[in-house]
C-alpha positions in Angstrom: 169.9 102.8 121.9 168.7 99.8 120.3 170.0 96.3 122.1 171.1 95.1 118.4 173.5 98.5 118.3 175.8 96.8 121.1 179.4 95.7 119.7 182.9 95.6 121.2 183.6 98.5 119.4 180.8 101.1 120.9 180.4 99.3 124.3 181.4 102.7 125.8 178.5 104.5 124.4 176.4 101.9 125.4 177.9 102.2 129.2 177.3 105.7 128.9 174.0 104.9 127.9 173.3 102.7 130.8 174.9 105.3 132.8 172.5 107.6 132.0 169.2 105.8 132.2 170.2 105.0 135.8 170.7 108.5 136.7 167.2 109.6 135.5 165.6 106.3 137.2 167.5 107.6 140.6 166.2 111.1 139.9 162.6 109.6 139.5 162.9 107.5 142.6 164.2 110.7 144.7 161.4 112.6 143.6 158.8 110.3 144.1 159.8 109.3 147.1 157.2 107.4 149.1 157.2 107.3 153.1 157.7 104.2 154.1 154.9 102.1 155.1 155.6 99.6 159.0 153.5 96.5 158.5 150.9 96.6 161.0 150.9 93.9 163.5 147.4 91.9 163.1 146.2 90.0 166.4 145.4 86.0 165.7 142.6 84.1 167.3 142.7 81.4 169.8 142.8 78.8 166.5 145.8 80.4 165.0 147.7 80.6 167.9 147.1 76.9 168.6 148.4 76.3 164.9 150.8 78.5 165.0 152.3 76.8 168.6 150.8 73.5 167.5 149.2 73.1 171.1 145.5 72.2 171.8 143.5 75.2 172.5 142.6 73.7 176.4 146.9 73.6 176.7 146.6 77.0 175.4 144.4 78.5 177.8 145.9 76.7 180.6 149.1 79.0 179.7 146.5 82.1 179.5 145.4 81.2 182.9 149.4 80.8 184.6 150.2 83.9 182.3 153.1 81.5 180.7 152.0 82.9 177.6 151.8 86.7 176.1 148.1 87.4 174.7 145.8 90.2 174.9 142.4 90.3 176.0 139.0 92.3 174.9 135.9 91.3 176.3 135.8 87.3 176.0 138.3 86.9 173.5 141.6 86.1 172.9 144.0 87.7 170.8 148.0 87.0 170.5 150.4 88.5 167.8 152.5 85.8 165.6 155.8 87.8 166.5 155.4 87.7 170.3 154.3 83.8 170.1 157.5 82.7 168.2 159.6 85.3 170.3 158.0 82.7 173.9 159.0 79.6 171.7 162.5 80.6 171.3 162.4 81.7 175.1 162.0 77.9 175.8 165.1 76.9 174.3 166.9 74.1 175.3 170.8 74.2 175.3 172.3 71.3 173.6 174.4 68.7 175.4 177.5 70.6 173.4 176.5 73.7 174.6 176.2 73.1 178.6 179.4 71.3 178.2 181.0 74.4 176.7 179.3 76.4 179.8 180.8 74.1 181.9 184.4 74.8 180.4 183.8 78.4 180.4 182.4 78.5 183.7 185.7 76.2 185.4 187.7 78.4 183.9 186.8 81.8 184.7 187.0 80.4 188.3 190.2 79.1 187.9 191.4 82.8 186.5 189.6 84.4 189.4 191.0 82.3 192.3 194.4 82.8 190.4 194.2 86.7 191.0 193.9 86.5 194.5 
């Protein structure tokens, strides 16, 4: 069907046109279908890691030394994986004045409702 063919008055047969290419590209796809491929996780250097942290590489292995920090070790050097780095930072999170007030709410109250049952 040519694109110049498309008026009001066949738009049917140009949905059932479209109808029908889709169903052969969903037939090609379920035939061809490919396993799909996990990203492998690549292991970073010392350097990266500092980047990626933005700490200098003595701060760094001062957290290596207090195992503060998750890394790997082979040999003499360092490796660390980008996911497990960011996954520390958000470990370190620091709750917002908003937040610990909210606690604080919660945290009176659900005393309050538990001294009230007893």
């Amino acid at each position: 069907m040519d694109k110049n063919e498309i008026s009001f008055n066949n738009l049917p047969n140009a949905v059932a046109h479209l109808i029908g290419e889709v169903a052969e590209i969903k037939q090609l796809v379920e035939k061809t279908h490919l396993p799909t491929v996990s990203p492998k996780r690549v292991p970073i250097g010392i350097d990266d890691a500092c980047k990626l942290i933005g700490k200098a590489k003595s701060t760094v292995y001062a957290l290596v030394r207090k195992r503060l920090i998750p890394c790997y070790k082979n040999g003499k050097k360092l490796y660390f994986f980008e996911d497990e780095l960011l996954a520390w930072i958000e470990n370190g999170r620091k709750k917002t004045v908003e937040e610990i007030a909210r606690d604080a709410t919660d945290f009176v109250n659900g005393k309050r409702r538990a001294n009230a049952r007893y």
